[in-house]
DSSP file (Angstrom, degrees, kcal/mol; ACC not computed):
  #  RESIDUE AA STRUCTURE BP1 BP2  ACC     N-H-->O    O-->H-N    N-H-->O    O-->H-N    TCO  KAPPA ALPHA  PHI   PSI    X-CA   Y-CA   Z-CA
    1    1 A X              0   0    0      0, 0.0     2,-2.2     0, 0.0     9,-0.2   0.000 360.0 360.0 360.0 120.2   54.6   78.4   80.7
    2    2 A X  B >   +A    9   0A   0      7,-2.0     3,-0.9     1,-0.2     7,-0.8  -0.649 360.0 164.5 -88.8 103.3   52.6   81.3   80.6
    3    3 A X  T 3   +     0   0    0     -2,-2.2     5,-0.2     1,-0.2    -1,-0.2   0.682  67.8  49.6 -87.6  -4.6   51.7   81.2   77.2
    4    4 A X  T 3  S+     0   0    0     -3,-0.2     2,-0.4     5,-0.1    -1,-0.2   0.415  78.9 111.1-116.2  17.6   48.7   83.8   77.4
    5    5 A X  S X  S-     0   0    0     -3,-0.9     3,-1.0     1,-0.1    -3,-0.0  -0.670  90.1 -94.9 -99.4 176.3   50.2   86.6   79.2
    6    6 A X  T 3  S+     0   0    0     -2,-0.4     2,-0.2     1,-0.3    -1,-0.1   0.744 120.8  24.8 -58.9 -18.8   50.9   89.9   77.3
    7    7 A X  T 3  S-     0   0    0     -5,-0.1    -1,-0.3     2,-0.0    -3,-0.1  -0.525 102.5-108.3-158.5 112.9   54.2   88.5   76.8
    8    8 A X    <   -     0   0    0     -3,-1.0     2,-0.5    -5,-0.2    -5,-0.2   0.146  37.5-163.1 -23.0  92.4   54.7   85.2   76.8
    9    9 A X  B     -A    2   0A   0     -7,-0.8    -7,-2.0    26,-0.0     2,-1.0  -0.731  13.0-148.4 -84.0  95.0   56.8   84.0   80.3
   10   10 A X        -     0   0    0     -2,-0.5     2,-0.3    -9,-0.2    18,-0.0  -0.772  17.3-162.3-100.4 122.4   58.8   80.4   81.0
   11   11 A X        +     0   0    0     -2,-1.0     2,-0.2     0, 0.0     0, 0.0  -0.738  19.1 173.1-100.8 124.0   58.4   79.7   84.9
   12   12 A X        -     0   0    0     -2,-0.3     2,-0.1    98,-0.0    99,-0.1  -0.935  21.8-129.9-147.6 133.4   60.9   77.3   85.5
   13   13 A X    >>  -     0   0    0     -2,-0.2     3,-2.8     1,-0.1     4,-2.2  -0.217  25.9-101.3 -87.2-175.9   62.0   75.9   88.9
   14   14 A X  H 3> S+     0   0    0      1,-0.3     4,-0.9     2,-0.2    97,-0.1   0.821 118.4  55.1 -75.0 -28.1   65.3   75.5   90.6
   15   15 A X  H 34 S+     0   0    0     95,-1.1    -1,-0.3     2,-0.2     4,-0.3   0.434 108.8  50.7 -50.0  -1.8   65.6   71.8   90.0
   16   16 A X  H X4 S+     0   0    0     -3,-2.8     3,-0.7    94,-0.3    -2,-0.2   0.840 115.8  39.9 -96.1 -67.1   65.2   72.6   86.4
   17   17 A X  H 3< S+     0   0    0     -4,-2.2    -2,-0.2     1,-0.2    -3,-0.2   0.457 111.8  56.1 -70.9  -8.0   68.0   75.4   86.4
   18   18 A X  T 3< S+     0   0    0     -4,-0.9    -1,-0.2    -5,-0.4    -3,-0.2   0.922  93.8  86.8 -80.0 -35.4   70.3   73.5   88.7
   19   19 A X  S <  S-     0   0    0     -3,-0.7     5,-0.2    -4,-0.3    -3,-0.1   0.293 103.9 -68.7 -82.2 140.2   70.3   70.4   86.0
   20   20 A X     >  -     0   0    0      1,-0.2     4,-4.0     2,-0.1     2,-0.6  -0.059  56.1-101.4 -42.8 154.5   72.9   70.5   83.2
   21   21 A X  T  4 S+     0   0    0      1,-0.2    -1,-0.2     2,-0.2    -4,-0.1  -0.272 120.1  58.1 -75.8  53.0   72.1   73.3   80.6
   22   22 A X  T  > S+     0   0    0     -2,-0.6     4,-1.6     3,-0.0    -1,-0.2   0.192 102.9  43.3-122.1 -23.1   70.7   70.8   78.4
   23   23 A X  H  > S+     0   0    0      2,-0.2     4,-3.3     1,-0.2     5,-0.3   0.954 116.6  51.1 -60.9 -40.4   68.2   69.4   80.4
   24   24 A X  H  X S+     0   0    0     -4,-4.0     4,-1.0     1,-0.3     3,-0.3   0.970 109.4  49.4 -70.1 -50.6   67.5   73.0   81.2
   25   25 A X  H  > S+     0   0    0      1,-0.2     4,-1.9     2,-0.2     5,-0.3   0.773 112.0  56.7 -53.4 -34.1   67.4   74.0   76.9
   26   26 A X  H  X S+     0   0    0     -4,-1.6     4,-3.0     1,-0.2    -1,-0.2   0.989 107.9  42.1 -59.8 -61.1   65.0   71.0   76.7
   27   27 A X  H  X S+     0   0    0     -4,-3.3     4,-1.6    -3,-0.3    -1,-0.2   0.555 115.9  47.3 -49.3 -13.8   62.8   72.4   79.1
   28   28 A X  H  X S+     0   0    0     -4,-1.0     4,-1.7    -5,-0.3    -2,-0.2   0.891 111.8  47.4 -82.5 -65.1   63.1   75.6   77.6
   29   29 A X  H  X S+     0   0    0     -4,-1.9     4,-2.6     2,-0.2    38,-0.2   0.868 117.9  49.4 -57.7 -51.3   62.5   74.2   73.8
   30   30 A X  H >X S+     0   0    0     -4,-3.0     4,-1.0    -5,-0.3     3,-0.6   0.995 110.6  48.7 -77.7 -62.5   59.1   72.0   75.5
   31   31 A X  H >X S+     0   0    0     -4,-1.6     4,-2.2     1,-0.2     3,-0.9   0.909 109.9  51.0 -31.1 -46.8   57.8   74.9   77.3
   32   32 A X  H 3X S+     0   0    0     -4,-1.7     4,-2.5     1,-0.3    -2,-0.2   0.894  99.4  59.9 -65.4 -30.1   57.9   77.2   74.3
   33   33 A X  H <X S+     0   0    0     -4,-2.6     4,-1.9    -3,-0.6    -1,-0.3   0.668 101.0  56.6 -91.7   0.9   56.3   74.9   72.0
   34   34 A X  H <X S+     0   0    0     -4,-1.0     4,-2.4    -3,-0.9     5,-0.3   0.940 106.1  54.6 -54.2 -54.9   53.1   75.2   74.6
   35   35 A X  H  X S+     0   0    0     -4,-2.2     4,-2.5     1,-0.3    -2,-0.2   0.839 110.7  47.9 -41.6 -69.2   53.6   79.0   73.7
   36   36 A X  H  X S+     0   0    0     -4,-2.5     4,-2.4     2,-0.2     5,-0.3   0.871 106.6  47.7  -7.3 -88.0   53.2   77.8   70.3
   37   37 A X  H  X S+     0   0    0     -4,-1.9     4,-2.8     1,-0.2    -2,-0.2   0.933 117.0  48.1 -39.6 -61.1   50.2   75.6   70.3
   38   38 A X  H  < S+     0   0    0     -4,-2.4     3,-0.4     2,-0.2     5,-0.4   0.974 112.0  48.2 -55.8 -61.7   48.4   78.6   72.3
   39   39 A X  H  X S+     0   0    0     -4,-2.5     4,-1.4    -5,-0.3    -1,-0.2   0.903 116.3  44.3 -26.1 -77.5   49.6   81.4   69.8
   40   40 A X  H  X S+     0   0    0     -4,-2.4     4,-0.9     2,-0.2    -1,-0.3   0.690 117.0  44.4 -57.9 -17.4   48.5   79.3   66.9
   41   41 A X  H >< S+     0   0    0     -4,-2.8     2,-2.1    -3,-0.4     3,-1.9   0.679 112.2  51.4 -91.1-106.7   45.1   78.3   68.6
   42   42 A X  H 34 S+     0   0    0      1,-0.4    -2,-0.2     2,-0.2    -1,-0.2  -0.077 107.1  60.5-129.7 -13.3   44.3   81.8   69.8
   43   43 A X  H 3< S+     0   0    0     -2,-2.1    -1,-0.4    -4,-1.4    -2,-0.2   0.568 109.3  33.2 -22.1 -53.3   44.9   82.6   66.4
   44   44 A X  S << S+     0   0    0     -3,-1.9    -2,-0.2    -4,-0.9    -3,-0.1   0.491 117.4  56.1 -88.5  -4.4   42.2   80.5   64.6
   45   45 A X  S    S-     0   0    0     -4,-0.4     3,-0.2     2,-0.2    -3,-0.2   0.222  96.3-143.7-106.1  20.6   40.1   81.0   67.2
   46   46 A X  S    S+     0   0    0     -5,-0.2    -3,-0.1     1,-0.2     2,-0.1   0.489  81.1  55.9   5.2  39.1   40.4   84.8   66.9
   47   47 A X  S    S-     0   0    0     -5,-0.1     2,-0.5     0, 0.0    -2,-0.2  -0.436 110.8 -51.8-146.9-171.8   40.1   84.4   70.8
   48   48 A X        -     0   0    0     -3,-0.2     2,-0.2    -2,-0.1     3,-0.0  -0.874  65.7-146.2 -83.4 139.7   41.3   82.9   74.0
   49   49 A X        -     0   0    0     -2,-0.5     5,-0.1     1,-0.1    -8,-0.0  -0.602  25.6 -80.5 -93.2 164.4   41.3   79.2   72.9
   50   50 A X    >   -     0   0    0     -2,-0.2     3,-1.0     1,-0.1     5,-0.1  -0.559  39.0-107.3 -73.4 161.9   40.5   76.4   75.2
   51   51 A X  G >> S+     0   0    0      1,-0.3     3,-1.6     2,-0.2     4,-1.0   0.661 113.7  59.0 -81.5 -50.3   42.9   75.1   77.5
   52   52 A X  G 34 S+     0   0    0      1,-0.2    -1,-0.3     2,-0.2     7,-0.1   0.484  83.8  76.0 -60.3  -1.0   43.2   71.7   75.2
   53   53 A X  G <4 S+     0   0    0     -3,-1.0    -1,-0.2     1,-0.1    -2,-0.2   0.590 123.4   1.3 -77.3  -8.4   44.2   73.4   72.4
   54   54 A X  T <4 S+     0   0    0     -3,-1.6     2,-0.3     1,-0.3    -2,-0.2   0.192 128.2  55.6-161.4   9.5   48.1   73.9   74.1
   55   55 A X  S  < S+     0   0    0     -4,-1.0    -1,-0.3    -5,-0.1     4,-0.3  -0.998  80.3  46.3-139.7 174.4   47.7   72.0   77.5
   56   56 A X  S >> S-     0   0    0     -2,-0.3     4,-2.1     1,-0.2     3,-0.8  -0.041  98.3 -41.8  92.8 168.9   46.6   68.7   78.5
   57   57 A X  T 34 S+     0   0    0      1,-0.3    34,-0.2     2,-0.2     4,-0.2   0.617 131.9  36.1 -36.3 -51.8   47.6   65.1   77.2
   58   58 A X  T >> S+     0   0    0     -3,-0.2     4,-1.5     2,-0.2     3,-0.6   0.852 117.4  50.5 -79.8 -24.4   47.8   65.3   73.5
   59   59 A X  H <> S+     0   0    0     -3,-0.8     4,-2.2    -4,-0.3     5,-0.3   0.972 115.5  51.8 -69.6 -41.8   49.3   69.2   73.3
   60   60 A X  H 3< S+     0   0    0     -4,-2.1     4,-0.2     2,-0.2    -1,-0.2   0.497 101.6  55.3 -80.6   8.4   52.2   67.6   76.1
   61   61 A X  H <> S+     0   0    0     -3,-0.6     4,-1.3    -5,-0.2     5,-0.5   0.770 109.9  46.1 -90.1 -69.1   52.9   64.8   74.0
   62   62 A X  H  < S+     0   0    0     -4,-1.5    -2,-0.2     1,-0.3    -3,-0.1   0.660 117.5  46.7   6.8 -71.1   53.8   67.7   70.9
   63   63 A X  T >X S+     0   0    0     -4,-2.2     4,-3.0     1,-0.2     3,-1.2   0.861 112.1  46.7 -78.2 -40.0   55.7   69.5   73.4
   64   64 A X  H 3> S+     0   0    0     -3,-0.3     4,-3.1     1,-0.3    -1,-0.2   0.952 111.1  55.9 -59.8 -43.1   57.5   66.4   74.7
   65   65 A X  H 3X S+     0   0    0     -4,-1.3     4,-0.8     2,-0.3    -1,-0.3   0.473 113.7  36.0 -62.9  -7.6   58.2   65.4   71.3
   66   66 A X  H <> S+     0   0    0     -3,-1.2     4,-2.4    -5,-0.5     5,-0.4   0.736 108.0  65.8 -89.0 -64.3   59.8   68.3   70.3
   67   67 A X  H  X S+     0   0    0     -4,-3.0     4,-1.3   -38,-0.2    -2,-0.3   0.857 107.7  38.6 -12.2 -61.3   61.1   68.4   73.6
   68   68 A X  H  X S+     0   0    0     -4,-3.1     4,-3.3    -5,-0.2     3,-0.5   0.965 113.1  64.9 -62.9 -51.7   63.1   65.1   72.6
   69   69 A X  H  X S+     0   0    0     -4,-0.8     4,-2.8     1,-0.3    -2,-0.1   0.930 112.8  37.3 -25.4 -63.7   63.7   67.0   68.6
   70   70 A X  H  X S+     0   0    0     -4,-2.4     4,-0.7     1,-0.3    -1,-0.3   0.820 110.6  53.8 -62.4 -38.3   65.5   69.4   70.3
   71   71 A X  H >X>S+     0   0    0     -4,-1.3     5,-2.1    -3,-0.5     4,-2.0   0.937 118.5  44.7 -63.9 -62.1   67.4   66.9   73.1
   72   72 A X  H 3<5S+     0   0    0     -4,-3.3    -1,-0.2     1,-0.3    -2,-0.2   0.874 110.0  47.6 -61.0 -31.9   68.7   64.7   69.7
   73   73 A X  H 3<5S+     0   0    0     -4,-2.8    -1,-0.3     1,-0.2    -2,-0.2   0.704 110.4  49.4 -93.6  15.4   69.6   67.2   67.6
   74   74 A X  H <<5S-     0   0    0     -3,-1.4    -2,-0.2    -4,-0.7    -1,-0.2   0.567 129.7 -88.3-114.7 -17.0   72.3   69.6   71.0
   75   75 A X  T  <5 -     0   0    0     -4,-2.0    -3,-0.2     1,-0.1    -4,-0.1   0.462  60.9-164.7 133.7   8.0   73.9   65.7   71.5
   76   76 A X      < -     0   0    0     -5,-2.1     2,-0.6    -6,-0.2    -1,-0.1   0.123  21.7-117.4 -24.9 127.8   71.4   64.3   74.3
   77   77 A X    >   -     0   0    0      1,-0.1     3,-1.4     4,-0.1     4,-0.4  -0.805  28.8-106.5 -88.6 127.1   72.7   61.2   76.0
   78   78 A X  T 3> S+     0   0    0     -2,-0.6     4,-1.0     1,-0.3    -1,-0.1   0.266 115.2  60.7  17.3 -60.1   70.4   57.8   75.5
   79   79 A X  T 34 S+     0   0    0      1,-0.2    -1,-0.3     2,-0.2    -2,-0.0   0.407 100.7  42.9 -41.6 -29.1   69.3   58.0   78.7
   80   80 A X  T X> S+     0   0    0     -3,-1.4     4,-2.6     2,-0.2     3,-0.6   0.718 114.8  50.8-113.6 -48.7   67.6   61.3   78.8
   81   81 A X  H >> S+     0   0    0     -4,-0.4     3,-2.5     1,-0.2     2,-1.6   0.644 109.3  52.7 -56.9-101.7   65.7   60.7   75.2
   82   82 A X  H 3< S+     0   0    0     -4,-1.0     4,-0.5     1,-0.3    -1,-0.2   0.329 114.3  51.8 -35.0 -15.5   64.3   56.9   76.5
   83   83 A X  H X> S+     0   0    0     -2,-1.6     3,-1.8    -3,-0.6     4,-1.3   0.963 113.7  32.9 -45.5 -79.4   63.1   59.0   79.4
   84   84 A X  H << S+     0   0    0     -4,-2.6    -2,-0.2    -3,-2.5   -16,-0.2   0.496 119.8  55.8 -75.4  -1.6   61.2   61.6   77.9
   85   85 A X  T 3X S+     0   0    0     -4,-0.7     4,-0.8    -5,-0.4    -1,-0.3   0.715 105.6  56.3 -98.6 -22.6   60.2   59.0   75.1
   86   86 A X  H X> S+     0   0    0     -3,-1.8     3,-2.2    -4,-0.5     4,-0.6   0.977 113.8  37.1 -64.8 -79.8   58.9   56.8   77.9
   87   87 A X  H 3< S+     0   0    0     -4,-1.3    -1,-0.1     1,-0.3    -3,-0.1   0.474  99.8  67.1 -77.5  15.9   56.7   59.4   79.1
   88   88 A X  H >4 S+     0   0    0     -5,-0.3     3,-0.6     1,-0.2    -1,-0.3   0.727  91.9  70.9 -88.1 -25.5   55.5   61.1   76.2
   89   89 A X  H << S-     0   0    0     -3,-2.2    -2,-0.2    -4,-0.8    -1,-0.2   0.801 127.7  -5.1 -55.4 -32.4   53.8   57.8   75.7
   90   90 A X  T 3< S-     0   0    0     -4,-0.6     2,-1.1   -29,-0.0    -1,-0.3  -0.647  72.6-174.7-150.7  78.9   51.3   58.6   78.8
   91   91 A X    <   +     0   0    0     -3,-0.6   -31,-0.1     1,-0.2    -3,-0.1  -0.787  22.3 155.2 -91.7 123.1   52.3   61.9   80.4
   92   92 A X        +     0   0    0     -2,-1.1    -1,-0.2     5,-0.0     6,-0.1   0.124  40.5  94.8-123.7  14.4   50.0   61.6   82.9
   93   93 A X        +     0   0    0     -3,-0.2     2,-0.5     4,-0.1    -2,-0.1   0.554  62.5  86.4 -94.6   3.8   52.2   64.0   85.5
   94   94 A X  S >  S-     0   0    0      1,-0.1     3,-1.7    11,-0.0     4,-0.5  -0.806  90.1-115.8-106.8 164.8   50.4   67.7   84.8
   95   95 A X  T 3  S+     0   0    0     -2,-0.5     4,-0.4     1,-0.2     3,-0.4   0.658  98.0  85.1 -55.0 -27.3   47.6   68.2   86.8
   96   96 A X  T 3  S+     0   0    0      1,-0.3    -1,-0.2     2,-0.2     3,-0.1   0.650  91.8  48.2 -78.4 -12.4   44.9   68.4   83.7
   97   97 A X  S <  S+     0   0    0     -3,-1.7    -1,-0.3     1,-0.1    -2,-0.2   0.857 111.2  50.7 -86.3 -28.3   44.3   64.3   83.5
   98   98 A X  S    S-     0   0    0     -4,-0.5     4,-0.5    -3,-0.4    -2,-0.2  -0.010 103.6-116.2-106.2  17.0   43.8   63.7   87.0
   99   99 A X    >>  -     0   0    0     -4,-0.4     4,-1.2     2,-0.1     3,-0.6   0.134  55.3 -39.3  43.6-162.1   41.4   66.0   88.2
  100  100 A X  H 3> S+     0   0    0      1,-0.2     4,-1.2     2,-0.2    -1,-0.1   0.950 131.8  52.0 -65.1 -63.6   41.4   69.0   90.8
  101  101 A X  H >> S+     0   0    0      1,-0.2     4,-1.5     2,-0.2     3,-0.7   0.825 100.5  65.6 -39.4 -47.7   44.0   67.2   93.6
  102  102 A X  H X> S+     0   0    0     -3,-0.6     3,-9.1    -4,-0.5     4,-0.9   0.901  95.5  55.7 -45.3 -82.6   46.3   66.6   90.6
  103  103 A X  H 3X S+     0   0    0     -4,-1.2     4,-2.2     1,-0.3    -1,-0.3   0.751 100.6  62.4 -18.1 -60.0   46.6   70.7   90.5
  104  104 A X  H << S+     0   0    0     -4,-1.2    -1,-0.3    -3,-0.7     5,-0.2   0.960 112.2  31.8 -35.5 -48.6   47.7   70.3   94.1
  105  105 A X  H XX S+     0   0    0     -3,-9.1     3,-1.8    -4,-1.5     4,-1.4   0.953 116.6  55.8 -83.9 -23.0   50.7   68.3   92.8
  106  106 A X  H 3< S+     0   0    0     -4,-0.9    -1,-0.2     1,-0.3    -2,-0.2   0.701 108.8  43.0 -78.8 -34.5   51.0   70.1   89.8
  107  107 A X  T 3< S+     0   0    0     -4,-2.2    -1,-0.3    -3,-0.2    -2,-0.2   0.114 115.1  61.8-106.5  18.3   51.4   74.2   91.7
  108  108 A X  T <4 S+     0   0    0     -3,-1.8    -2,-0.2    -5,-0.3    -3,-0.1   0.504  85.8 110.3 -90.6 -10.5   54.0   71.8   94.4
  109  109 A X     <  +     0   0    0     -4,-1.4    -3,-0.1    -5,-0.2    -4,-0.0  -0.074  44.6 171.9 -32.6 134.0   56.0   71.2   91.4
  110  110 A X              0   0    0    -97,-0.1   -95,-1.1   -95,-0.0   -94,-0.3   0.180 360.0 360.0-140.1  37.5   59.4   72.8   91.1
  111  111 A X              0   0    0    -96,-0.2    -2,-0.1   -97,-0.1    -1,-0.0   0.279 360.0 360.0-107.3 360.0   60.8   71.5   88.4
């Protein structure tokens, strides 16, 4: 998500957009509420806010958990919630817990 360009962007790859339209509306719904966090911090912070105010562990548990909001309320099958409720518990997969190599895996992403 580019939440800090001049108008706000969701970069999604082709595994994302190949994937049922609801996985893809999840992702969609979970990006946006980065967009969110960042707005509203760059808002009180009458500034660029720091990067943990809408990325890193605790802002991508938010987003997952909305992420999921959204997944329960369009008919999401069991399967797909107990995922994304599994790893909202530790999302340890973007690059900002793991140091600088992490970023490696994090710009090979294409989901």
């Amino acid at each position: 998500m580019r939440a800090d360009a001049e108008r706000p962007t969701f970069v999604v790859g082709k595994p994302t957009w190949k994937h049922s339209a609801l996985w893809y509306a999840g992702a969609i719904a979970h990006d946006c509420y980065h967009s969110k966090l960042y707005h509203e911090a760059r808002a009180a912070a009458g500034a660029k806010p720091p990067a943990d105010s809408w990325t890193g562990s605790e802002s991508e548990k938010k987003c997952l958990k909305f992420q999921i909001e959204v997944l329960e309320s369009m008919g999401a099958d069991e399967e797909t919630v107990q995922y994304l409720k599994q790893v909202e518990k530790n999302p340890t997969y973007q690059g900002h817990n793991r140091g600088l190599s992490a970023w490696w895996d994090y710009w090979k992403r294409r989901w």
